[in-house]
N, C-alpha and C positions, 0 to 999 in steps of 0.2 A: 667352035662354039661349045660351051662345054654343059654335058647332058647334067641336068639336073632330076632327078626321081625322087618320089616319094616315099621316105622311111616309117619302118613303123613307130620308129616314135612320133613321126610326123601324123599318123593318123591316129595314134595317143593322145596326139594334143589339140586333137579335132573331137574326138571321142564324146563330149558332152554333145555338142550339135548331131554328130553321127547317131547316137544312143536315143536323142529326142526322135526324128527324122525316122528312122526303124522302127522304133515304140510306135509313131503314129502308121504310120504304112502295114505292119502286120497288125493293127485292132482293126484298121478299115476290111482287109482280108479275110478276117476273121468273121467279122460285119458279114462279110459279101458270101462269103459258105458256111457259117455255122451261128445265124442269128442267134438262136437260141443259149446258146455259150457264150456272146460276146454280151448278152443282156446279161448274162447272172458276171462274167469275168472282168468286161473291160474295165471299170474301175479298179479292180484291184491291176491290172494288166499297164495304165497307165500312171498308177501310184509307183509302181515297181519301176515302171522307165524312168521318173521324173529320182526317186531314190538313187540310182544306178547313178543317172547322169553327173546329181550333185556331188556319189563316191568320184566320178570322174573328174570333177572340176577340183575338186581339193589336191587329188595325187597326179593328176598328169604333166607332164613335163612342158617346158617352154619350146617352143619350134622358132628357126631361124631359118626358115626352108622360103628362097625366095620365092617360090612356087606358091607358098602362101603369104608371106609376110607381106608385101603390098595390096592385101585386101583385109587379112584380118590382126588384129591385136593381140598379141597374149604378153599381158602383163598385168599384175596387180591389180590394176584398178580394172579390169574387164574381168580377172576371176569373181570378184567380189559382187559386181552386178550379176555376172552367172549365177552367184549362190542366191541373192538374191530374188530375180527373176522365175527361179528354180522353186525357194519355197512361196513366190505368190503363187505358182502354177500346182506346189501341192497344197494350200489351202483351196485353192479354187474346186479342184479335183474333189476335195472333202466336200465342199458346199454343194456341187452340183449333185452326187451322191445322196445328201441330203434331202434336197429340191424333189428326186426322182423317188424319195421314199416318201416325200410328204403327198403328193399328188399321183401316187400310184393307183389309187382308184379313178383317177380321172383317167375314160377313154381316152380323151384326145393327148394324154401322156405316155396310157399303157401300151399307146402302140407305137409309140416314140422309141427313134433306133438309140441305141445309149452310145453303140459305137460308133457313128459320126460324130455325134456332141464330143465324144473322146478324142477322135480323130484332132476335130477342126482345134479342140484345147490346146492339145501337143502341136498341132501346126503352130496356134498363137505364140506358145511359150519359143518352138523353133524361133521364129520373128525375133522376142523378144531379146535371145541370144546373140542372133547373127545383130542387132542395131548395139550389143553391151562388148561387143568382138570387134566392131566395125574398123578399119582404119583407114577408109577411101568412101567418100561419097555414093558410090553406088552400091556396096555394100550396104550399107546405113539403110538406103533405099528401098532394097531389097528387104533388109528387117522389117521396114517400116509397113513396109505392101503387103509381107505374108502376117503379120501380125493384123492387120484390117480387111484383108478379104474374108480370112477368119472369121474375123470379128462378125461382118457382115452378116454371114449365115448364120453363127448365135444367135445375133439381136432376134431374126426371123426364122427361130427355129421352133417355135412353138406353133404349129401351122393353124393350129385351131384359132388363137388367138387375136383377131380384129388389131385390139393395140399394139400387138409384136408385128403386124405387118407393117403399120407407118411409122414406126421405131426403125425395121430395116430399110426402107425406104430413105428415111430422112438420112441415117447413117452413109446409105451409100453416094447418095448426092451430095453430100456434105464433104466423106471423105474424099470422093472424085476431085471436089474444088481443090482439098489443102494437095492431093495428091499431085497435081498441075502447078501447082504454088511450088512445091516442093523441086519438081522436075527442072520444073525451068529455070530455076533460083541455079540449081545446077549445070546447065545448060549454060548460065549468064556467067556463074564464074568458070568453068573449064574455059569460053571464051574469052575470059579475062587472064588467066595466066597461066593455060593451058593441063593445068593437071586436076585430077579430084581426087588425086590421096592425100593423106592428111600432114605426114611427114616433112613434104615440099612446099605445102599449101603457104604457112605464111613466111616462110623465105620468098618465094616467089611473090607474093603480094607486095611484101616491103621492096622489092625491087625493080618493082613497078615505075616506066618514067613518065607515060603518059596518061596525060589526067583524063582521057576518054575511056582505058583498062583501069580506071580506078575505081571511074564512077560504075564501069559495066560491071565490077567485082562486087562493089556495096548494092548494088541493084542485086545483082542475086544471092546475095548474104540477107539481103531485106523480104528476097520472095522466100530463100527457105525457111528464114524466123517467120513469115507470113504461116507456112506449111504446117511448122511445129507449131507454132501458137492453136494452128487448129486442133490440131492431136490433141495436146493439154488443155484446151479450155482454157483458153485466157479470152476475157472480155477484151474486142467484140465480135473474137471469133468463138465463143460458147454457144451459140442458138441451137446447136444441133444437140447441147449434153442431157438438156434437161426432161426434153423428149422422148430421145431414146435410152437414158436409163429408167424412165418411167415405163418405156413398152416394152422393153428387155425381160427374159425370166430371172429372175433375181440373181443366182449362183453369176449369168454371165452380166448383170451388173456390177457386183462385187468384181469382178477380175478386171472389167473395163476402169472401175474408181482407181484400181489397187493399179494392174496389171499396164495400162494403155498411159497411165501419169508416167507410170516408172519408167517407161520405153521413151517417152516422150522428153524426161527430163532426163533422162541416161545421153539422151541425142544436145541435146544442150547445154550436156557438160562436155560432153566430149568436142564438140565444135569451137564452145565460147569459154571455157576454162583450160582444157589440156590445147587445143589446136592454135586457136585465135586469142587466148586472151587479149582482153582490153586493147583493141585491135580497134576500134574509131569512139569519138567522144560521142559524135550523132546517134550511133546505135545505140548507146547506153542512155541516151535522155527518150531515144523513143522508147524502148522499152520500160524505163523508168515510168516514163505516163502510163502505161499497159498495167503496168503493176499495181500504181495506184486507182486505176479505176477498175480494175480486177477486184481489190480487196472492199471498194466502198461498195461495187454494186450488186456481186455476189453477197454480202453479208448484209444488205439492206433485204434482199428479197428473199433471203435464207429466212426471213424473220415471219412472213407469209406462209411460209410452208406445213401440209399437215402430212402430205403423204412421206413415208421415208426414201422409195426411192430418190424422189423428184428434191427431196431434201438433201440426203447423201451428195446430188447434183450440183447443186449451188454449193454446197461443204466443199467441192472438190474443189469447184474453181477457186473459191475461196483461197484455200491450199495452195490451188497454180500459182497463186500471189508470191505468198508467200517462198516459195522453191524456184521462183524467177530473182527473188536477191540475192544469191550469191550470185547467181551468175551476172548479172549485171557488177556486181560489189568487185568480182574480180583479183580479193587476196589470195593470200597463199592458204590459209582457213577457210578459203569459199568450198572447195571439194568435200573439206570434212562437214561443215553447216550442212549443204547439201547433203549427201549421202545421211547423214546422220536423222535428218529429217525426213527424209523418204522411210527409212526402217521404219520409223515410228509411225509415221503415219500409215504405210502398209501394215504393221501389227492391228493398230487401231481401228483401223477401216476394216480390216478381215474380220476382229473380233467383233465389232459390231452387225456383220451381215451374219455372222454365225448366230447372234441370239436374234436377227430377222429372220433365219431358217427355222427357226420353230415356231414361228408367228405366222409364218409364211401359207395362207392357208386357198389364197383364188388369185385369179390373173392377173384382177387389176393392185397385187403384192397388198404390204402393212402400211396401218397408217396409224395416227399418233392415237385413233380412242385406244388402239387394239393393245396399246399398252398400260390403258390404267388398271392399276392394281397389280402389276406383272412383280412387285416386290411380294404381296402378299400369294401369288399365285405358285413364281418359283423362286424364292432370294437368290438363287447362286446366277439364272439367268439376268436379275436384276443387277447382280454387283458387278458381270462383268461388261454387260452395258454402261453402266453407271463407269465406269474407271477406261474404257475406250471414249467416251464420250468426253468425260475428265482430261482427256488424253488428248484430243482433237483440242478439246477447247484453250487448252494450253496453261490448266490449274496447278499450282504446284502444291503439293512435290513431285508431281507426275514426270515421267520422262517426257513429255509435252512442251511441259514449260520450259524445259534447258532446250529441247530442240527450235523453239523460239527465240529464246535467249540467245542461242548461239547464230541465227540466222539475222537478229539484229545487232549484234556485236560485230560480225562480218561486214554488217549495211555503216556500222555506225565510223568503223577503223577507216572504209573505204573515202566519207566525206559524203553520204546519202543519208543526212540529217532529215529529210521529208520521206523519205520510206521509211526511217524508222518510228518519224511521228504518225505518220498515214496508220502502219503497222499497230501500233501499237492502240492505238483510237479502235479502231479495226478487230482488233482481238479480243477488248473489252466488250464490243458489240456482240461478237460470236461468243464470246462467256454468256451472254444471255437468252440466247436460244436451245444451245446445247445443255444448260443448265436447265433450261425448260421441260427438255427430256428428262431428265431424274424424276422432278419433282409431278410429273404426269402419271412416271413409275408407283410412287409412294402415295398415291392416291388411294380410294377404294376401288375395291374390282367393282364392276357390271356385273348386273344379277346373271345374267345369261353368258358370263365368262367361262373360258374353257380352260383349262389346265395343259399348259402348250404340250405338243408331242412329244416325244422323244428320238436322240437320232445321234448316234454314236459319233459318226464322222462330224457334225458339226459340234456338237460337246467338243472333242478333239480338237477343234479349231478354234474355238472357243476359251476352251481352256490353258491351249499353249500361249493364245496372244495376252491371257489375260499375266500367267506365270510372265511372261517375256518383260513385260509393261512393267510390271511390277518388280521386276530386279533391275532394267534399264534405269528405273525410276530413282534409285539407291542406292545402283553400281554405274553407271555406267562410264567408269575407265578404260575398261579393255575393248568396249568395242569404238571409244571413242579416239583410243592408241592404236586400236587397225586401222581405222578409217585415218587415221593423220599420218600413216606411210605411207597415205597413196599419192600425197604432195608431190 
């Protein structure tokens, strides 16, 4: 038998999960004997691991160590979600920073540990990694679990808070259900054709003879998209979004829009574009339905909306719409639509929770009066609201509108003429909500308006998405030539 061991390049090319993993374990220590240090450090203490991690993800080598290689991926298209993944986890990092500056006089904050909230981050972002790494079913699993127990204790981390109690609440019932959707889906197909790595998966499915392992396979292909549907908020598995990003503290709403889509549609390219493509006609009509009442019903009651969290909410699912056609579409351009869509909508969505962190002023977060007059109060906070929201709603020139474009040219190549009319009906509706925001901005202020605070780390985050946006907007070749080598 012949011994195989672990080389150090092999734990090079581990180094990004290892470096998170460490990062979070010595702030919890730090936490546990030196409160007082991990309040004034852990931020910067988890900025530095998430930096480190990313230097790791760019330089570390590929492993072929089969020690590792039938649980994780290292190729391309999983560096790229790393990097990814990496910078939601350090804008989140900034926001929460932020969050903890605005509400510093509030007791039920000031006694708030900073290094658990660091801790459980750096868990999420682990999570994150190990479902963008994945290359076996239980891998994936494992991301998906340590990314939402995480979660969990965010939503209900603000103990004072009434609303962040039934926020965790509903989250954890919620994700218990898709967690069991998820399990079993996998349970159904290891018993269909005995394996959960990814490599074998649909060899062995296509050689499938009997029509009882066929149907046990599409049964638990249908409970995992059951699973993920939860994760992402696709209608009518959303009840739980709108909720708990309303009772959540802001900073860990932002990472759930940004951070928990990402993970969610990383898992559904990876299954239904690199593993399974266009792997049954059934699946793609049921999803197909999802998608379109995803996009009519999210963006009907998007229109109702005055609080921003609760709004961002319905925006998202929205969004899940949209990020479910390639993968349904299934070209050889579906990877890049995708991918290319998530970047942008994570710039957008961050940059816009950055100019919510200066607005960001009591529990129940911002709501739409809290923005009138916010042109005349701060312009530069108004314009980079204005151009993420531009961004979301899909205006051109915006890099919005081409990641639309591109996500219906994939719908349209494929022969999915009714998601791109659903779609596009669809987007002209959400142009008018989002658009409602600006023009709420450009209003007068309220006599009794306040001059938002100030707050380095979300300026920072703020201002890169806004820089980002705005060169995607009018370059975007190079990152749209990375993303098309990952075919």
């Amino acid at each position: 038998m012949m011994n195989v061991t672990l080389s150090l390049a092999d734990f090079s090319a581990i180094s990004p999960l290892l470096i998170i993993l460490s990062g979070a374990l010595l702030i919890l220590l730090i936490e546990s004997f030196f409160e007082v240090f991990s309040k004034k450090f852990s931020f910067y203490l988890t900025s530095l691991t998430i930096v480190l991690a990313f230097l790791a993800v760019l330089y570390t080598p590929v492993s072929h160590n089969p020690l590792l290689t039938p649980w994780l991926r290292f190729d391309p298209l999983s560096r790229v979600f790393a990097l990814l993944f990496l910078g939601i986890g350090l804008g989140s990092t900034f926001l929460a920073r932020a969050f903890f500056q605005q509400f510093d006089l509030d007791e039920s904050i000031k006694s708030t540990s900073r290094g658990e909230y660091y801790f459980l981050l750096l868990s999420s972002v682990f999570g994150l990694l190990l479902i963008g790494n994945a290359n076996d079913f239980l891998t994936m699993f494992l991301g998906i679990e340590t990314l939402s127990i995480a979660l969990y204790v965010l939503c209900g981390y603000m103990k004072e808070w009434k609303l962040s109690h039934e926020s965790a609440l509903k989250y954890v019932f919620m994700g218990a259900l898709a967690t069991a959707f998820f399990l079993y889906g996998i349970a159904l197909v290891y018993g269909a054709v005995g394996t959960t790595t990814f490599p074998s998966l649909a060899t062995r499915y296509h050689a499938l003879v009997a029509h009882s392992d066929k149907i046990l396979f599409l049964a638990g292909i249908a409970f995992i998209t059951v699973g993920l549907a939860f994760k992402s908020a696709v209608v009518p598995f959303h009840v739980w979004a709108p909720d708990v990003y309303d009772g959540a503290p802001t900073p860990v709403t932002a990472f759930m829009a940004v951070g928990t889509k990402a993970g969610a549609f990383a898992s559904f390219a990876i299954i239904f574009l690199l593993v399974l493509p266009k792997f049954d006609l059934m699946w793609n009509a049921a999803v197909s339905l999802l998608i379109c009442v995803t996009l009519i019903y999210a963006n009907a009651v998007a229109l109702r909306q005055t609080h921003l969290r609760r709004f961002f909410a319905y925006s998202g699912i929205s969004h899940a719409g949209f990020l479910l056609i390639p993968i349904v579409s299934g070209t050889p351009d579906s990877m890049t639509a995708l991918m290319f869509y998530l970047v942008i909508y994570s710039l957008a969505t961050l940059g816009a929770f950055a100019v919510i962190a200066f607005l960001d002023k009591q529990s129940t977060g911002v709501v739409f009066h809290d923005l009138h007059g916010l042109f005349r109060r701060s312009p530069w906070l108004a314009a980079i609201l204005s151009l993420c929201v531009l961004t979301l709603a899909g205006i051109p020139p915006t890099a919005g509108f081409f990641a639309k474009f591109y996500v219906f040219k994939v719908a349209f190549e494929s022969g999915h003429y009714a998601l791109v009319v659903v779609g596009l009906l669809t987007a002209v509706l959400a142009a008018y909500y989002y658009l409602r925001i600006i023009a709420i901005m450009f209003t007068e202020a309220p006599v009794d308006a306040e001059a938002p605070k100030t707050s380095w780390t979300a300026a920072a985050v703020g201002l890169v998405s806004f820089a980002a946006i705005g060169v995607l907007s009018f370059y975007p070749a190079p990152l749209l030539m990375l993303l098309g080598s990952l075919r």
